[in-house]
C-alpha positions in Angstrom: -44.0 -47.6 -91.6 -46.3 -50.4 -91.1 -49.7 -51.0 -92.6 -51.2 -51.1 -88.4 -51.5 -46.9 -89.5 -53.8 -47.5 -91.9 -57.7 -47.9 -91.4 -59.5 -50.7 -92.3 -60.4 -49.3 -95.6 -56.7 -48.3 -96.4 -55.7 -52.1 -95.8 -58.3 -53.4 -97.7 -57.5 -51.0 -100.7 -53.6 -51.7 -100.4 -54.2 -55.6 -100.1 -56.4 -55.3 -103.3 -53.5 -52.9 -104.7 -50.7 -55.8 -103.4 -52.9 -58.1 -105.4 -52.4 -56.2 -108.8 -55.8 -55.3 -109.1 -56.3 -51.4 -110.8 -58.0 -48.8 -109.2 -61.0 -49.5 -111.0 -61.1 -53.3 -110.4 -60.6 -51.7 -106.8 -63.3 -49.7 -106.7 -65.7 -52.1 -108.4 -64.6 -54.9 -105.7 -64.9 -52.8 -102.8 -68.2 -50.9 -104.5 -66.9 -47.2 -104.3 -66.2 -44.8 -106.6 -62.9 -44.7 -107.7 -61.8 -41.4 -106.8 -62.2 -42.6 -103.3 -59.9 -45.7 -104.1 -57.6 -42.7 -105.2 -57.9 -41.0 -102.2 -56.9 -43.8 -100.0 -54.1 -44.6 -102.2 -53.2 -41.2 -101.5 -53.3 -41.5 -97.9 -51.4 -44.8 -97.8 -48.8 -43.1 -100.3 -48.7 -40.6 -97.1 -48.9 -43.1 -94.3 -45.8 -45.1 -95.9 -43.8 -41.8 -96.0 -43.8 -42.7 -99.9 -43.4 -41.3 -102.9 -45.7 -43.3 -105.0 -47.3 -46.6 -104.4 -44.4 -48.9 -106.3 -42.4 -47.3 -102.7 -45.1 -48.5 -100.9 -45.2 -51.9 -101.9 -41.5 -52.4 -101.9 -41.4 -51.0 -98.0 -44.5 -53.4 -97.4 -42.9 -56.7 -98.6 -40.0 -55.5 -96.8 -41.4 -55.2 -93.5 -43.3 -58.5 -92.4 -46.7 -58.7 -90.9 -48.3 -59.6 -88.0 -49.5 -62.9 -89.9 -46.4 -63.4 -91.4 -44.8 -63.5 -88.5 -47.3 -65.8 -86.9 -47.1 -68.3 -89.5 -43.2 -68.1 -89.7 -43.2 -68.9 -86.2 -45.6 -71.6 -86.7 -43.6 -73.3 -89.2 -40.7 -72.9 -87.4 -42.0 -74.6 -84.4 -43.7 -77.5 -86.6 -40.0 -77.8 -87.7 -38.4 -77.9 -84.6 -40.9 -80.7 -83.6 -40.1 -82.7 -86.5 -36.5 -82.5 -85.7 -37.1 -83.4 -82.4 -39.1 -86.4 -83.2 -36.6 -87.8 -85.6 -34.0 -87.4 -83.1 -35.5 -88.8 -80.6 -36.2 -92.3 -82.8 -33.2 -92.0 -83.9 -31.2 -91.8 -80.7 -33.9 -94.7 -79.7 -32.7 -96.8 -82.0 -29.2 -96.2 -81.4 -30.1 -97.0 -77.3 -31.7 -100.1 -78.5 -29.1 -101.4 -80.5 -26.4 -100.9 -77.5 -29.0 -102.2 -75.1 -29.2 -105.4 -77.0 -25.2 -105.3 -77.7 -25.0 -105.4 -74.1 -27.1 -108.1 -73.2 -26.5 -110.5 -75.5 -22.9 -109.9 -73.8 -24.3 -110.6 -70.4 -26.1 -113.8 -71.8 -23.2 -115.0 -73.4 -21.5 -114.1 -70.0 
């Protein structure tokens, strides 16, 4: 399952939750009580097809996110143009080099 089940206030509880914080420090950042903290863990638990929330977070950093994804891509293509750059000068230089091979050939003649 993926955390795009959960509402808003799920997410926010599990990224608190992914964090480390308890479900009091949850419920003091999000100002609830914390039987509602405990209910949304309960849903999530649910959501997840879980057993307890330790399932949870191993099937959530198991399964990347939308963001995740995103910035993966991101770096990849920041990579890709990197490689391309220094191919590019590289394969320049190389040009260059047999460019001026070939006309100090032609001077020479």
């Amino acid at each position: 399952m993926s955390s795009a089940i959960l509402t808003e206030r799920e997410s926010e509880v599990l990224g608190y939750l992914l964090q480390g914080l308890t479900r009091p420090e949850v419920a003091l950042a999000m100002h609830i009580a914390e039987e509602t903290v405990k209910s949304h863990q309960s849903n999530i638990i649910k959501k997840y097809g879980a057993r307890n929330m330790l399932q949870v977070v191993a099937i959530h950093l198991r399964s990347p996110t939308q963001e995740q994804l995103k910035l993966q891509r991101i770096i990849f293509q920041a990579k890709m143009r990197n490689l391309s750059k220094r191919l590019a000068m590289k394969y320049e230089s190389e040009l260059n080099k047999e460019l001026d091979e070939l006309l100090n050939e032609v001077m020479k003649g």
